[in-house]
NUBADREN-192569 format. One record per atom (N, C-alpha, C): x, y, z. Coordinates in pm, whole numbers, padded with zeros to 5 digits, always signed. Layout:
XYZ;...
This chain:
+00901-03510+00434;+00836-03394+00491;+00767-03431+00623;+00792-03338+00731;+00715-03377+00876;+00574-03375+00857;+00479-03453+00917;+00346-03451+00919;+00259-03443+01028;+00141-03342+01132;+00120-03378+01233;-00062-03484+01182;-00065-03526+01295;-00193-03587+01278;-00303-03506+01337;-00429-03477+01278;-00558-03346+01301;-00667-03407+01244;-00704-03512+01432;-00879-03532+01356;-00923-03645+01253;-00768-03698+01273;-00766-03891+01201;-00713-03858+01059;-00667-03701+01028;-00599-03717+00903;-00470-03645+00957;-00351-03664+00782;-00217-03647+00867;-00199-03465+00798;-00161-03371+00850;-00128-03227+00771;+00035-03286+00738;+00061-03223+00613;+00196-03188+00587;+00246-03055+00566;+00386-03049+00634;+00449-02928+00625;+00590-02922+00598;+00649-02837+00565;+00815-02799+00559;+00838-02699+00628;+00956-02724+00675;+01035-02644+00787;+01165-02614+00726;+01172-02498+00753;+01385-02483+00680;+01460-02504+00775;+01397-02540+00931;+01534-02568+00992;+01592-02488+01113;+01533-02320+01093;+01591-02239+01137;+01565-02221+01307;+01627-02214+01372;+01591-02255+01526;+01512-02107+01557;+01396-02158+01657;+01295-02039+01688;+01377-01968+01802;+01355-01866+01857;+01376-01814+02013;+01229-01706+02029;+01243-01651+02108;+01139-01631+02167;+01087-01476+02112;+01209-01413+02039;+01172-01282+01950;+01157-01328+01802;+01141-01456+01773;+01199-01503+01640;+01045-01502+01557;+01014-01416+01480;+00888-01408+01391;+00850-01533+01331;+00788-01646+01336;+00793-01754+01273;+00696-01720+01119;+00748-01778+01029;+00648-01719+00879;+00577-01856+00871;+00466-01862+00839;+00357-01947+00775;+00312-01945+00624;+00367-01984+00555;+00372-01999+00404;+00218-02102+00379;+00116-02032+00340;-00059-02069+00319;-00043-02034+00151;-00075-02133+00086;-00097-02164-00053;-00244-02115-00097;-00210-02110-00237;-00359-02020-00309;-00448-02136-00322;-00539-02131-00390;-00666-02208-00438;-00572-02347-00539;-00610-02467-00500;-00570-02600-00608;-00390-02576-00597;-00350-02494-00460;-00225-02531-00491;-00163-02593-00333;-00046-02611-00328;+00044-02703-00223;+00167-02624-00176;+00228-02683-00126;+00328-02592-00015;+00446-02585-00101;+00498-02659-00182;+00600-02647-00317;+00576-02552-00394;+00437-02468-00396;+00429-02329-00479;+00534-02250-00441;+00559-02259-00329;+00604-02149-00274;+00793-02111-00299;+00874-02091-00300;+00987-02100-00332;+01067-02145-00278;+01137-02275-00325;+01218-02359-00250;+01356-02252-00204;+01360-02179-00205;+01506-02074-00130;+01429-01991-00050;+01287-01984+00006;+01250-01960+00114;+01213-02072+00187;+01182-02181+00155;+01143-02299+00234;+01260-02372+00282;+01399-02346+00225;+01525-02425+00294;+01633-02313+00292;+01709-02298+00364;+01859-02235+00323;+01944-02343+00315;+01894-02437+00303;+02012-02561+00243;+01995-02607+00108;+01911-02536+00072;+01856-02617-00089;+01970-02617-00195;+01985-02719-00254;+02049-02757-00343;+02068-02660-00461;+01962-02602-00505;+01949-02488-00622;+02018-02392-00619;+02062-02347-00469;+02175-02207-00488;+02312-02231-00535;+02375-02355-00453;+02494-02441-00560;+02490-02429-00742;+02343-02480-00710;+02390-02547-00888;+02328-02416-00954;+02282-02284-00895;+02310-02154-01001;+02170-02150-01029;+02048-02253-00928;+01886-02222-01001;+01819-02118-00954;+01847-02059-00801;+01756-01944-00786;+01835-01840-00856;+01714-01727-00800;+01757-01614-00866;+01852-01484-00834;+01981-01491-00934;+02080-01431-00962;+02091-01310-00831;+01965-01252-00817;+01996-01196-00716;+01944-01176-00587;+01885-01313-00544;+01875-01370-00449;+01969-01358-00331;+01944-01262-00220;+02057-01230-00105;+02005-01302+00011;+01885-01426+00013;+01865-01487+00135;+01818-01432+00278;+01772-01322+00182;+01688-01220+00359;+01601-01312+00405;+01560-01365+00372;+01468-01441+00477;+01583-01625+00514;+01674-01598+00530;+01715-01707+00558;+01703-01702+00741;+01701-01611+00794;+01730-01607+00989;+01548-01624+01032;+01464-01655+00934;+01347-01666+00995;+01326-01849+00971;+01279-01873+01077;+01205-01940+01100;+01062-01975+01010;+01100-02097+00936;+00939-02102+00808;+00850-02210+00764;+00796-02221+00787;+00659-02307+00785;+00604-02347+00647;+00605-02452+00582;+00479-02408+00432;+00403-02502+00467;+00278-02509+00462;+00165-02600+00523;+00075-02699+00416;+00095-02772+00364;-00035-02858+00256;-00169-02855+00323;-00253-02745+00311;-00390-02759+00348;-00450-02878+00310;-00575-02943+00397;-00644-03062+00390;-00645-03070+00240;-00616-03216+00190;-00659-03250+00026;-00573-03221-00010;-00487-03105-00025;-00356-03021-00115;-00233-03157-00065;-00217-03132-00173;-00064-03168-00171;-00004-03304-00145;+00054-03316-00028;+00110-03436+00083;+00005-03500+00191;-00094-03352+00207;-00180-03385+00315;-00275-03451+00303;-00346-03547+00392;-00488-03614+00406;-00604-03533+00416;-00741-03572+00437;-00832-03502+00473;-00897-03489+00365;-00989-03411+00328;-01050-03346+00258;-01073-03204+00236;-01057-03133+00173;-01025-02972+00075;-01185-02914+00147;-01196-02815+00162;-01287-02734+00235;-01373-02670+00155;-01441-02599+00205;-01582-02524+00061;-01593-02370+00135;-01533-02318+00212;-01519-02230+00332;-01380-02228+00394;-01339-02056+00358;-01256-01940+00385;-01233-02017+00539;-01372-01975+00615;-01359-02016+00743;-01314-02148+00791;-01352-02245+00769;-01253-02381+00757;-01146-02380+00753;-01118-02338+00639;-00954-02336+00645;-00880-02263+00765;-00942-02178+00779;-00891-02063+00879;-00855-02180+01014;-00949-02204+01042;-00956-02271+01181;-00871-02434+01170;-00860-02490+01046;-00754-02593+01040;-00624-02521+01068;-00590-02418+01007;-00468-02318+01007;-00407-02324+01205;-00540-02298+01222;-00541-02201+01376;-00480-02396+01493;-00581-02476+01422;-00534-02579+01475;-00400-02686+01464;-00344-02618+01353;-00186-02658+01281;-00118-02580+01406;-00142-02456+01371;-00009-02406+01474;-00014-02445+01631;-00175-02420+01701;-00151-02495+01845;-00081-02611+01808;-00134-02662+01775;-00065-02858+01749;+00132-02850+01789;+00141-02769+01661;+00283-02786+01675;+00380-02612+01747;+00249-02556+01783;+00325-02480+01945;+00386-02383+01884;+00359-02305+01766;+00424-02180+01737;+00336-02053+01828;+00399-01947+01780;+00343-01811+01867;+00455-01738+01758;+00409-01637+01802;+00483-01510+01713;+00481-01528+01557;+00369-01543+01513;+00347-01589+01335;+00323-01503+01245;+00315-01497+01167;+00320-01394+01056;+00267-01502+00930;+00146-01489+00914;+00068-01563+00813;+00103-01501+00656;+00186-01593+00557;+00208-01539+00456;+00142-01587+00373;+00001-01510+00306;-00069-01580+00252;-00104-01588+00067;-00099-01676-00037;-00122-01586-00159;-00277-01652-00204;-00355-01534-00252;-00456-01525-00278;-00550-01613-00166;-00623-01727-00240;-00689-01767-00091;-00623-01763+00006;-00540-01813+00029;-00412-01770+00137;-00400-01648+00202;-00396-01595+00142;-00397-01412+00197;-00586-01391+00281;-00672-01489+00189;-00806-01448+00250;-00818-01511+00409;-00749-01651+00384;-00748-01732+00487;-00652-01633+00612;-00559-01584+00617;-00504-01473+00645;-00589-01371+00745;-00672-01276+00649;-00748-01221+00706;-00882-01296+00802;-00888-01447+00749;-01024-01494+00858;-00952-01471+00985;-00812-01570+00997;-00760-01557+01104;-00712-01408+01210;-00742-01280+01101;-00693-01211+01179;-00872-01183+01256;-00918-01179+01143;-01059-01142+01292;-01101-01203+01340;-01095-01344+01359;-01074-01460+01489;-00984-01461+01554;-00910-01314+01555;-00811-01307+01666;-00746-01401+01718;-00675-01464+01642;-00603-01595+01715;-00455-01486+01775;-00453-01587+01889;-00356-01491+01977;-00223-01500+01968;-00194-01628+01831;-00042-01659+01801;-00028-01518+01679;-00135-01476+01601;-00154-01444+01482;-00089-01272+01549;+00049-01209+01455;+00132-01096+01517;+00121-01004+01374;+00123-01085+01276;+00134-01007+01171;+00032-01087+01005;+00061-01017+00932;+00000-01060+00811;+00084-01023+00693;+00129-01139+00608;+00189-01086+00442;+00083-01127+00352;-00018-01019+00256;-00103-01097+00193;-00060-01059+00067;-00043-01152-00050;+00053-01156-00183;-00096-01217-00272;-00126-01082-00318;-00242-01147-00440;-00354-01148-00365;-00413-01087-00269;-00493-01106-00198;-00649-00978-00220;-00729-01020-00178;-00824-00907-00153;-00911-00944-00005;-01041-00837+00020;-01114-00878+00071;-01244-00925+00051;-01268-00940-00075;-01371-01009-00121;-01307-01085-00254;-01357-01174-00283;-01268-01258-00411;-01396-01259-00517;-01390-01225-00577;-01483-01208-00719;-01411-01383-00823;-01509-01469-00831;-01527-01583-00931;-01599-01573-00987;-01585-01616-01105;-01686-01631-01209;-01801-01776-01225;-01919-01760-01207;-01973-01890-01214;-01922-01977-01318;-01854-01926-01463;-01865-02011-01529;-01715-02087-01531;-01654-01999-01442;-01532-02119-01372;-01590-02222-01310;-01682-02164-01168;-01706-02300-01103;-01760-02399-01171;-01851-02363-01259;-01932-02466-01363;-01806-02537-01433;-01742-02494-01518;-01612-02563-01545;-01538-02637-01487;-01492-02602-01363;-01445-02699-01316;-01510-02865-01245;-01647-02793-01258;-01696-02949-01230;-01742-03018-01318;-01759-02950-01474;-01814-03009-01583;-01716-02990-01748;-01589-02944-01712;-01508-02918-01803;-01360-02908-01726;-01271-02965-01629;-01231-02932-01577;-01096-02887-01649;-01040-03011-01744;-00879-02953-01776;-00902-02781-01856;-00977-02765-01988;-00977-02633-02053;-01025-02542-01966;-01069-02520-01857;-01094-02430-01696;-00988-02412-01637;-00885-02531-01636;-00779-02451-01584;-00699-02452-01650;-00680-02450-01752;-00601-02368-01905;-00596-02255-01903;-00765-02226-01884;-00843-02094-01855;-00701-01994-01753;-00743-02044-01658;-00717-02030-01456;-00567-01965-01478;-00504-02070-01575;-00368-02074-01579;-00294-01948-01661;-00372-01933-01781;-00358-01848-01901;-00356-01696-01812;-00447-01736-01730;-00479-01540-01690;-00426-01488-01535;-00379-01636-01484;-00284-01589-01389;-00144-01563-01397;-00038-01569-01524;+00110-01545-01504;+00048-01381-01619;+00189-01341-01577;+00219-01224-01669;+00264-01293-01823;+00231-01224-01880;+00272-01259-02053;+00416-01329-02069;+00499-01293-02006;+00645-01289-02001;+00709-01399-01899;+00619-01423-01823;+00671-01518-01739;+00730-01666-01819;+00843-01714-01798;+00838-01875-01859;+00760-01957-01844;+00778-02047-01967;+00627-02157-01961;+00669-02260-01868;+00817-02264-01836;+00782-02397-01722;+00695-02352-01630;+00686-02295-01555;+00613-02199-01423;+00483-02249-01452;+00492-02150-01569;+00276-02192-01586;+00267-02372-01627;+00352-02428-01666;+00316-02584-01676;+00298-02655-01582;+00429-02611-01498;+00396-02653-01298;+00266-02630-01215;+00247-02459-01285;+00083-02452-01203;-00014-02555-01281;+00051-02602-01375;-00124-02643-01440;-00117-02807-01392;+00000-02843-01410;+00028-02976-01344;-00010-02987-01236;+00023-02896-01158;-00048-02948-00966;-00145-02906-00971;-00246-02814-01043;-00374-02790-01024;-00452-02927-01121;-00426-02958-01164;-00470-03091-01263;-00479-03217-01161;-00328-03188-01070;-00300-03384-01015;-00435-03316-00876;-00475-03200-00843;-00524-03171-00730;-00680-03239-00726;-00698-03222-00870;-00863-03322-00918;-00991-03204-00863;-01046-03217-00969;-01158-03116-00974;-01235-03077-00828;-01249-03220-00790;-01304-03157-00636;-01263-03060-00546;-01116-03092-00517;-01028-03019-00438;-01052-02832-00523;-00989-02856-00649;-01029-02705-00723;-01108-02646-00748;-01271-02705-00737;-01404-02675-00746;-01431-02557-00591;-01367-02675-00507;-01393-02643-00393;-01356-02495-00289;-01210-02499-00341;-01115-02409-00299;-01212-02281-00374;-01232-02258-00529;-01284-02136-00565;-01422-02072-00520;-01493-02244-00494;-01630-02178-00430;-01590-02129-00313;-01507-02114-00212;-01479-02061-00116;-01444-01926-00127;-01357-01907-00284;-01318-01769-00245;-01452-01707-00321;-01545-01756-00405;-01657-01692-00413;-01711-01640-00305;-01738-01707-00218;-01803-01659-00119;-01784-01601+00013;-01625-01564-00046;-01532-01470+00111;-01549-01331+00093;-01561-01256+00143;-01641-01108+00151;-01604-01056+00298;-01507-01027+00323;-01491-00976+00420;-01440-00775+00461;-01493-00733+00306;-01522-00624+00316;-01535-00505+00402;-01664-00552+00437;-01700-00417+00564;-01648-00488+00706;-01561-00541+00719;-01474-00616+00836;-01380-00538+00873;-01296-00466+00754;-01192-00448+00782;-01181-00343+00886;-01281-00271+00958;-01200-00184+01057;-01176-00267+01178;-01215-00376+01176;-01191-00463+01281;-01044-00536+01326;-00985-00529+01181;-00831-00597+01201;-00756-00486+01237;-00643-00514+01338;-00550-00399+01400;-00409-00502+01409;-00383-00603+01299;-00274-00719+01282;-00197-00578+01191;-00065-00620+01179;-00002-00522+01092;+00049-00604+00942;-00016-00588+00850;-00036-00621+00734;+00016-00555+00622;+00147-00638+00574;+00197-00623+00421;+00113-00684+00324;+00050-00582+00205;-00014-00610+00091;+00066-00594-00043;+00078-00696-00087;+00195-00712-00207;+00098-00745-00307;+00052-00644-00456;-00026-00654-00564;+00054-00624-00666;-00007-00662-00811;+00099-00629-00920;+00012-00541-01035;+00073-00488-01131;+00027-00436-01225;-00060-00517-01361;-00032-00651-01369;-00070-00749-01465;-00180-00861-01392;-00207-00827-01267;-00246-00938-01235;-00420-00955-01244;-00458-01024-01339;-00582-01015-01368;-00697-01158-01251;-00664-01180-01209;-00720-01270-01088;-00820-01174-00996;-00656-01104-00931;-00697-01005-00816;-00661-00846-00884;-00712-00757-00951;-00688-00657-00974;-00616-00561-00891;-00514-00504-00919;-00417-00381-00807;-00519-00319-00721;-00613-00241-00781;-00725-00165-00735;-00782-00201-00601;-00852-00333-00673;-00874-00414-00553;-00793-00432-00401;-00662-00503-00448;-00566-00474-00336;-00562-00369-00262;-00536-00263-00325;-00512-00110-00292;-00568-00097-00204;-00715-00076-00239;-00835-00006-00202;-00885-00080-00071;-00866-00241-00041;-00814-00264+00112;-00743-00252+00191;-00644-00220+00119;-00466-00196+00205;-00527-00003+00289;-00589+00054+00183;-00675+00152+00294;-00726+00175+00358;-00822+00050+00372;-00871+00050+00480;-00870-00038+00584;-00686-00115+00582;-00686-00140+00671;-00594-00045+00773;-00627-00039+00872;-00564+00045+00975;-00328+00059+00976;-00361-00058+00999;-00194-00068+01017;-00137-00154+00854;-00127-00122+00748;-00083-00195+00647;+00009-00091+00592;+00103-00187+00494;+00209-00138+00400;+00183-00175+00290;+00181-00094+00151;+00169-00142+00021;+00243-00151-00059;+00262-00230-00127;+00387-00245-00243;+00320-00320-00360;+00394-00264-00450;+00336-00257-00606;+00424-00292-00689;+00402-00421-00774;+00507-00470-00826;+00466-00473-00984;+00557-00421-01086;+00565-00408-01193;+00551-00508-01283;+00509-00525-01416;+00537-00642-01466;+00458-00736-01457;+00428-00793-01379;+00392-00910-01302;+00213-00929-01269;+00227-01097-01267;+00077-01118-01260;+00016-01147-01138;-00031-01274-01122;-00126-01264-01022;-00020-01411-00882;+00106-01491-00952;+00155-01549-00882;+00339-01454-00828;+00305-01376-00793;+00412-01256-00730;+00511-01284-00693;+00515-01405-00579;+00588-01457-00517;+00716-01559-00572;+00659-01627-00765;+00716-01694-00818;+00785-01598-00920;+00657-01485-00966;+00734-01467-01095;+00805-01322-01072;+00846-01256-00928;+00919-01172-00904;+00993-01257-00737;+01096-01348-00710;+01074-01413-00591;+01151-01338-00495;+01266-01268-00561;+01387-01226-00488;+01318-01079-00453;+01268-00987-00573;+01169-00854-00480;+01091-00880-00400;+00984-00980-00359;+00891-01033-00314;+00987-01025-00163;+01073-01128-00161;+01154-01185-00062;+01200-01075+00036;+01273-00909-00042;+01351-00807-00011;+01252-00782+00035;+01064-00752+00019;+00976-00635+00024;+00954-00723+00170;+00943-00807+00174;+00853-00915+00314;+01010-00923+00438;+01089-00901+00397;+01230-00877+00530;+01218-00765+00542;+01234-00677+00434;+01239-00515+00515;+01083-00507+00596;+00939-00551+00594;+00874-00526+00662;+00850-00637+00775;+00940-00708+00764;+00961-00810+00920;+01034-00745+01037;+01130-00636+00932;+01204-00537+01041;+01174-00449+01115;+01060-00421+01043;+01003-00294+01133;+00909-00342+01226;+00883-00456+01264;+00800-00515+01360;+00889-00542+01453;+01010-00580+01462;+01073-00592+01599;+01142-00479+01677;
């Protein structure tokens, strides 16, 4: 995986490859709380991946997002990357903002899930001037935690995210999925996961929103007990330029446990931006 260096530590990222031009929307794939850039779905992160051969994505997977240009980023601590994991929405934001100068994108489209999606919105009202669009998947504008998560995770950490894990897939989802989340939120070590949630405790960007004029896809589900639909909704109103989509079934990781609707809903609204 390519890595740039930021500040004496190294970021890691994946690229699928796809050559930029100068109308070419580049996507930024931003991971949730205690997770890494492998959340995200390896048949959006490569169109060479091995899994469409051997029959692993999904059946009806048509590769709309294969002509974009895509990014998945290991925030500080996460993943591949160095550094240290942040305690602040805003932090992240501005490592984000300093990833892309570094490596010279423009025309971005921040695809963010849950913290991701918040980190998302910091960047849109720090107006960064690469920042064209927004996909926020699981997202709100204020993130409601429970203290007795954060307490858990620094004083009970594995049965906390048993917890974390239990109430983020839909009932129905397969257990490999939720074993993967619990595995990389486990190898991520309490600090990193302590850290990430006190952040979205304390992101509130609420009475902000008449300020963003980014054009913003909000993708929420019916099961997802993290971020409630409502919640979603009820920002997607008030933001000025947004699209909403509502996905059935499904919990609070959208992007995994519906990948190919997810995939269709985020190309058809890449289209209407050019």
């Amino acid at each position: 995986m390519p890595k740039i260096s930021l500040h004496g530590y190294e970021l890691s990222y994946n690229f699928n490859g796809v050559s930029n031009s100068k109308e070419s929307t580049n996507l930024l794939l931003v991971h949730g709380a205690g997770g890494q850039k492998v959340d995200w779905p390896i048949a959006w992160r490569s169109v060479n991946d091995l899994t469409r051969s051997l029959g692993l994505t999904p059946k009806d997977h048509g590769g709309e997002l294969d002509n974009y240009p895509i990014y998945a980023l290991d925030l500080p601590g996460h993943g591949e990357s160095g550094g240290e994991s942040r305690s602040s929405v805003e932090e992240y934001a501005e490592v984000v903002n300093e990833f892309v100068r570094a490596i010279k994108l423009d025309n971005v489209c921040i695809v963010g899930h849950s913290m991701g999606a918040s980190i998302a919105l910091n960047a849109a009202l720090n107006k960064y001037n690469w920042l064209t669009a927004m996909a926020m998947i699981g997202g709100a504008s204020k993130m409601f935690v429970n203290d007795a998560i954060l307490e858990g995770l620094k004083d009970n950490f594995e049965p906390t995210i048993d917890n974390i894990v239990k109430y983020s897939w839909y009932k129905n989802t397969g257990a490999f999925f939720k074993q993967k989340a619990r595995q990389r939120m486990l190898e991520a070590g309490s600090k990193v996961v302590h850290d990430d949630f006190y952040a979205c405790s304390k992101f509130d960007v609420s009475d902000r929103l008449a300020e963003i004029d980014v054009p913003t896809l909000v993708i929420a589900s019916d099961y997802d007990r993290m971020v409630p639909l409502k919640i979603s909704h009820d920002m997607a109103d008030q933001l000025s330029r947004s699209t909403f989509v509502t996905l059935e079934n499904c919990g609070h990781f959208q992007h995994i446990e519906q990948t190919s609707r997810v995939a269709k809903e985020l190309a058809n609204y890449l289209s209407t931006l050019s």
